[in-house]
N, C-alpha and C positions, 0 to 999 in steps of 0.2 A: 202288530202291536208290540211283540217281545224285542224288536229290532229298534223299536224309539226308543222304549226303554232303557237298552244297554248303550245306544247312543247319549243316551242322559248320563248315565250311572258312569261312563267314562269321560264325558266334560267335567262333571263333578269332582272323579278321582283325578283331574287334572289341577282343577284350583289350588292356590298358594294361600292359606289362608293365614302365612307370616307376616309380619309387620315388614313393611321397606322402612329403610334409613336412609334419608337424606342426608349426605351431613352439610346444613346449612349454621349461618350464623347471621350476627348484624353490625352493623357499623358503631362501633361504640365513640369512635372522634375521628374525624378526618380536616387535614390543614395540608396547605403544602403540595399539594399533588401524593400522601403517604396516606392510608387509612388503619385505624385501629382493630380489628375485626374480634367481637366475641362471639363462641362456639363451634370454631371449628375444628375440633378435635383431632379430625383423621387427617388434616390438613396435610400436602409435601415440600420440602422446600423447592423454590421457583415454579411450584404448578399454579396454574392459570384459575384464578378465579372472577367467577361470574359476578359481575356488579350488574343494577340494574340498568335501563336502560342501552344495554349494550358494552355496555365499559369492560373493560379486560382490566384484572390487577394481579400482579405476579407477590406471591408468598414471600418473603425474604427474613424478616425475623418470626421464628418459633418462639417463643414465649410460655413460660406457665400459666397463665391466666389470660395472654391475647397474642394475635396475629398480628404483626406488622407488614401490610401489603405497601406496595405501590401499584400506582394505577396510571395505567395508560390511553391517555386521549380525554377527553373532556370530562372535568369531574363539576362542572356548575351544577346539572341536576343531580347529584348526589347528596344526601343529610343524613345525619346521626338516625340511627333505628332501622333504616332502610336494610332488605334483608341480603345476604350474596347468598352464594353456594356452590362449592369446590367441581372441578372440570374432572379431575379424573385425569388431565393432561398436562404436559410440558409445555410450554411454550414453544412454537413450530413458527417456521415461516416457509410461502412458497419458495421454490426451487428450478432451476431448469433452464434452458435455452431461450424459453420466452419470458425472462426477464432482461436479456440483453437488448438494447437501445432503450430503455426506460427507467426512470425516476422515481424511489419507492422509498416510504418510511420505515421504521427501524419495525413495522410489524410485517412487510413486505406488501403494504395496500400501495398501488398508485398514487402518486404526488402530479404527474406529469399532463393533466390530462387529456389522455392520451384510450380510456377507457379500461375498461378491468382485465388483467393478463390470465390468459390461458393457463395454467400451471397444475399438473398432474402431480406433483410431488412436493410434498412437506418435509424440512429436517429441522430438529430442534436447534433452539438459538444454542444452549448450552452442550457440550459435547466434551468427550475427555478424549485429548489428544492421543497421536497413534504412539504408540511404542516404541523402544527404539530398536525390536527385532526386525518388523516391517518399515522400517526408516532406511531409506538407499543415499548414500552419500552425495553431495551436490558436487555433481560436475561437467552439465549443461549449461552454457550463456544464457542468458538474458540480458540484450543486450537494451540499455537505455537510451541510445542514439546522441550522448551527451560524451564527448571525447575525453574530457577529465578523468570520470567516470569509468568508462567502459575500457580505458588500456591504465589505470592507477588504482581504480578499488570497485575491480569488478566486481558484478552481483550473477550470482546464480539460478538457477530454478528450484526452486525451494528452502531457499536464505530468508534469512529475518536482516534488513538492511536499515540501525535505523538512519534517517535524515534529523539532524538537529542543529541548532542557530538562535536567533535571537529573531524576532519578529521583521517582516521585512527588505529577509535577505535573500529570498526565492525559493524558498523549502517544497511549495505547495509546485512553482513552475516546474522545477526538475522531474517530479510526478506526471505533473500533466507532459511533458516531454516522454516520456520513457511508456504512459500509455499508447501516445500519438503512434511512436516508432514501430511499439507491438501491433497497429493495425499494417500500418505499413507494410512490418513483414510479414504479418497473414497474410493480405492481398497479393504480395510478390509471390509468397511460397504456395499459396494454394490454385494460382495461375500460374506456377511451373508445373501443375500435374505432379509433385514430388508426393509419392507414397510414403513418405516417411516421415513428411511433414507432419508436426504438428502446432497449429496454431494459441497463442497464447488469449484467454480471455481476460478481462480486466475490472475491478470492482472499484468505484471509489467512494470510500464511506466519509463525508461529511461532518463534522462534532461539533458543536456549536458556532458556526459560521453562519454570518448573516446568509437570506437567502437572494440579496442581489450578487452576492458572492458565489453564491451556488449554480445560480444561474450563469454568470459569466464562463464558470467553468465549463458547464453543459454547452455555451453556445460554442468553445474555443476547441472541443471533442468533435463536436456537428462540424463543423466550417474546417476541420482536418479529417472527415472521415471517419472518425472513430467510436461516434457513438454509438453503432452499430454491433460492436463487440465489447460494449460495456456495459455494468449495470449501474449508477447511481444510487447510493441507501445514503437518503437527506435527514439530519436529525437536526435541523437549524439554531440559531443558539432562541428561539423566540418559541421552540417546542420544552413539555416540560424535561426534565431531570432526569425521568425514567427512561424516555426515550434516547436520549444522547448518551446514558449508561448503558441501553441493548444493542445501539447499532452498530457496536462494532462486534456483536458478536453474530447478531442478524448476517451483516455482510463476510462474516468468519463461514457460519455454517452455507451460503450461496456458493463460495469460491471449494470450499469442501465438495458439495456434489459433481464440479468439473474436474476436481481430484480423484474421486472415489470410482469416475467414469472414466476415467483413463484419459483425462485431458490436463491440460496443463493451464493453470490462473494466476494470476497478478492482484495482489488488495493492498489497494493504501488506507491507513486510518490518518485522517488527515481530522482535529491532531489530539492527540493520547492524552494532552494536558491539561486538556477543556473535559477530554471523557474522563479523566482523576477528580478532576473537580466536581463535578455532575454527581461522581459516586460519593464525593465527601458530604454534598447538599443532602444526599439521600439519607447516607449514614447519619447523619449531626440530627435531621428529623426523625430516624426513628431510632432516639438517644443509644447512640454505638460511643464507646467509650474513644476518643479522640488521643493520637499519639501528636508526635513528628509532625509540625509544620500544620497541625487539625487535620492532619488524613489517617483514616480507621486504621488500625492494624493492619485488615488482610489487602491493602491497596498494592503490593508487590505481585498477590496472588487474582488481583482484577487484572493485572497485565500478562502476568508468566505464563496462564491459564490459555488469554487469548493469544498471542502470540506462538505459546508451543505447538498450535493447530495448524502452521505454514511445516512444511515437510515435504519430501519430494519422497513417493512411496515406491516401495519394490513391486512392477507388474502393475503400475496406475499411472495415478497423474503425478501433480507436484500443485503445490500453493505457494507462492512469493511473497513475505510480506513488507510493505516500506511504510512501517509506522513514522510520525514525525512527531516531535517532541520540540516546543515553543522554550529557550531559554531567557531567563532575564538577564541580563548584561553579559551575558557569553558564559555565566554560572553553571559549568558539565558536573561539580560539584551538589549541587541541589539536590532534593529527596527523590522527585521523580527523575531527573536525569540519570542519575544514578541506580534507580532501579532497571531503565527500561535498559541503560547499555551493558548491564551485568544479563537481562535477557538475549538479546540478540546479537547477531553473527557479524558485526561491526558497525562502524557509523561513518555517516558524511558530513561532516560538522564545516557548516556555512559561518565562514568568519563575514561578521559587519563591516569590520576596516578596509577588506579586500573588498566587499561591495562596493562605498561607498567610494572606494578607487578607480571601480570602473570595470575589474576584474569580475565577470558574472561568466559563468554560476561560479559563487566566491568560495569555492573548497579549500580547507585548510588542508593541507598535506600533510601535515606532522600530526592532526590532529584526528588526519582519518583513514580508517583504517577498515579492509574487508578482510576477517577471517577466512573466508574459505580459498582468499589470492587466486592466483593464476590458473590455478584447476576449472573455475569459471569463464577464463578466455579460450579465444579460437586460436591458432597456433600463428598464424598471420599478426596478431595483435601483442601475441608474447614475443613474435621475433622481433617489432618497431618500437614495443614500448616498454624492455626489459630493465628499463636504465633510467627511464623516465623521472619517476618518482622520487629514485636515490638525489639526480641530477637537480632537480627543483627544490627538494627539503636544503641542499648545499648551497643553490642560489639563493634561498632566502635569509639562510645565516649569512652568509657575504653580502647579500644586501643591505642587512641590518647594521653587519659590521661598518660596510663602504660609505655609508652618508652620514659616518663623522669627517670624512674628508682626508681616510689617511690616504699615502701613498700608495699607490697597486701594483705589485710584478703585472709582467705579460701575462700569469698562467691566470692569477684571478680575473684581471678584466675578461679574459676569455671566457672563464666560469659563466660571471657575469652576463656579457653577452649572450651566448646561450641560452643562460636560463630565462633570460628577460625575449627570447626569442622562444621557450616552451609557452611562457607566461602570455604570449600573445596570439597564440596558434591555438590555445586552449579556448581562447574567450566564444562567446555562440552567443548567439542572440535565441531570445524566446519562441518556442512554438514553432521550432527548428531542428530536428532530430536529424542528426546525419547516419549515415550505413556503414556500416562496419567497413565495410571493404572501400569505401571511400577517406574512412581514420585511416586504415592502414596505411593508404597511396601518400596520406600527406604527412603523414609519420615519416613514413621512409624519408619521402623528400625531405625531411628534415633532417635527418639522420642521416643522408649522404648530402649534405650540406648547399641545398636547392635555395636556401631560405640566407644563406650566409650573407647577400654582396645586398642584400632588400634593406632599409632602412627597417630601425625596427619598428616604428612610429606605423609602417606602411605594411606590414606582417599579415595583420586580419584581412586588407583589401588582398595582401598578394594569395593567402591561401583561399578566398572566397571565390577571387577567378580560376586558382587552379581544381578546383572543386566543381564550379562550370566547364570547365575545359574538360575535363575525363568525360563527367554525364553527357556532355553532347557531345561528344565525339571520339570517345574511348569506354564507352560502354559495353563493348564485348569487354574487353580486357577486366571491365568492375565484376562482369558475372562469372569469366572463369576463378580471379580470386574469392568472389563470394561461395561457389562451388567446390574447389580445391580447399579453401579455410587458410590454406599457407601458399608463402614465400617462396617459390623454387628456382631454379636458376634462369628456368626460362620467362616466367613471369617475369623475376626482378630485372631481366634483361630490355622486357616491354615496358617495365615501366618506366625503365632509365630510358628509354626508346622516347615516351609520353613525356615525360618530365623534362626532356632536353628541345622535345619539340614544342611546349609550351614557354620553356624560357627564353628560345627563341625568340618568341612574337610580343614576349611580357616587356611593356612600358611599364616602367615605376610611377 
């Protein structure tokens, strides 16, 4: 009996007879996709609060007397009075290798479907970027498969690259190219059994774009291989406000865990202008005092924020990122233009007039520019295309000069020529990513003057055959240059070997 007893007497001395504290509250107005909330005192900024029926809404204005949430995903069952109450959490999303070939909203659920992903690990959407002790200098290729590009304003592993233009001019293509290529060379490199490889994954985060656009993308990844090592985070322009405002950080913190794992990732925000907008909608409804152009004050630090989280770390991985930024009539001047290239490590500024010339992908060359240069090429790429750039910025002032019609010594028409022979060697057709070690081959041949006696009219058809002509049938010689990286005497001797034996047989 004295053994019940003291079994009692210590349940009892177990009891809490404290009061809990919920901190709950209630919706005092909600419009807009944004809700008012009064009572929640202990509230954090950006912690997740519980709406009924399931709804998730993120804190964002702190308030003396109320809560400004936004809320994400369906707020029709929602009304004034209706009660929430605070998570205790950040806002997190899945994470991991089983979000690659799959379709996911800016909370990381499924869009695809395709059924619910696997995912053992959560990182918050929000994060403060790494420092710049454990920050390792870029200077690893990443190479985009787009020849312009990859021997004039290389991009690195761990570079902030942006792409910017005017609507129209292939901003989004260049992207979808340069994920294509990153399967590409995983599948080459991780079928050479190379231990040293390591493959590039790929993110691309969607910002208010229709979803038959979305889709096109998805299908033109699948039908090239590549959706396999990539994730999709779709925030379509027909989703609300909050969502187009989280997914770029959604797909920030995704490409973060293939860094933090010691692998290496690629994220494009396709495009920053639609996500500044989103956050001004957000801001304007939960009355934020309105600067420059109606975007809030801290709209520099919606970008700097995301954007500083690309790094390539010491003893890990690296994150790439190739935000794009939509301009109005070629205006780099603008409020967000001008913020985002004051953030990142150069731009690729697609001129319309060149587009609409024929000239695709239409890179201005005076106008763009990679900060971190040539420490991002392979040495094969600095030796063919050292001059390049210089060489084409000078044909286009003689061009401009030349069609008033004045007189030309021999030396400029040569200019000329030339350059009007880079100018055509460069153009690529879409959904097309060429191999590094096949730019190099027809670099060269350029550069020992393979291309001189071709009409120039005829330039695209003569380098598209000699570009067939190595792959089938000089494809050892493409893998010792892709192995080597560089130029040597014996190579260059093979290929002048290659190149004399293809001009042979070349009908113009």
């Amino acid at each position: 009996m004295s053994t019940v007893l003291e079994q009692i007497e210590q349940q009892i001395a177990k009891l809490s007879t404290k009061s809990v504290k919920k901190n709950t509250g209630t919706i005092r107005a909600i419009a807009d996709g944004v809700a008012k909330l009064d009572g929640l005192s202990d509230v954090m900024y950006n912690e997740m609060v519980q709406f009924p029926g399931g709804a998730i809404g993120i804190a964002l204005n702190l308030e003396e007397d109320e809560v400004g949430c936004v809320i994400l995903g369906d707020i029709s069952g929602l009304k004034e009075g209706d009660e929430v109450q605070t998570t205790g959490r950040l806002l997190s999303v899945p994470v991991g290798k089983a979000l690659l070939g799959r379709a996911v909203d800016a909370l990381g659920q499924p869009v695809d479907g395709k059924g619910p992903i696997d995912s053992k690990e959560f990182y918050p959407v929000e994060k403060i970027a790494p420092g710049i002790i454990v920050r390792k200098s870029v200077s690893q290729p990443l190479f985009t498969g787009i020849t312009a590009i990859d021997s004039m304003i290389p991009i690195g592993r761990g570079q902030r690259e942006l792409i910017i233009g005017d609507r129209g001019t292939g901003k989004t293509t260049i992207t979808i190219d340069t994920i294509i290529n990153q399967a590409r060379i995983n599948r080459t490199g991780l079928a050479s059994g190379d231990k040293n490889f390591r493959p590039v994954y790929s993110i691309y985060v969607a910002i208010g774009q229709k979803n038959s656009n979305i889709v096109r993308t998805m299908t033109a990844l699948e039908a090239a291989g590549a959706l396999e090592y990539t994730i999709i985070v779709a925030a379509p322009a027909a989703d609300n406000p909050a969502n187009q405002y989280l997914a770029p950080y959604s797909g920030a913190a995704m490409g973060e865990w293939f860094m933090e794992n010691g692998m290496d990732a690629l994220i494009v925000y396709d495009d920053l202008s639609k996500h500044a907008v989103a956050y001004r909608q957000i801001s304007l409804i939960l009355k934020r005092p309105s600067g420059r152009e109606a975007f809030p004050g801290d709209v520099f630090y919606l970008h700097s924020r995301l954007l500083e989280r690309a790094a390539r770390l010491d003893g890990k991985g690296s994150l790439t990122a190739l935000p794009i930024i939509e301009t109005l009539a070629g205006d780099l001047s603008a409020y967000i233009p001008t913020n985002v290239i004051s953030i990142t490590d150069g731009q690729i500024f697609l001129e319309t007039d060149l587009f609409n010339q024929g000239i695709r992908p239409a890179v201005s060359v005076g106008l763009s520019v990679s900060r971190v240069g040539s420490s991002a090429q392979i040495k094969a790429t600095k030796q063919v295309a050292g001059k390049l750039k210089g060489e084409l910025a000078q044909y286009r002032e003689l061009a401009a000069f030349a069609q008033f019609g004045a007189d030309l010594d021999a030396k400029t028409k040569a200019q000329l020529d030339r350059g009007g022979r880079i100018v055509e060697l460069f153009k690529q057709p879409q959904l097309n990513p060429i191999s590094i070690e096949l730019q190099a081959s027809f670099l060269w041949a350029m550069q020992k003057n393979y291309f001189d006696d071709i009409d120039v009219k005829k330039i695209v058809v003569a380098a598209a055959k000699l570009r067939e002509f190595l792959t089938t049938r000089k494809q050892p010689l493409l893998d010792k240059i892709r192995t080597k990286a560089a130029l040597d005497a014996e190579l260059e001797a093979e290929l002048k070997t290659a190149c004399d034996e293809w001009k042979a047989g070349y009908k113009s």
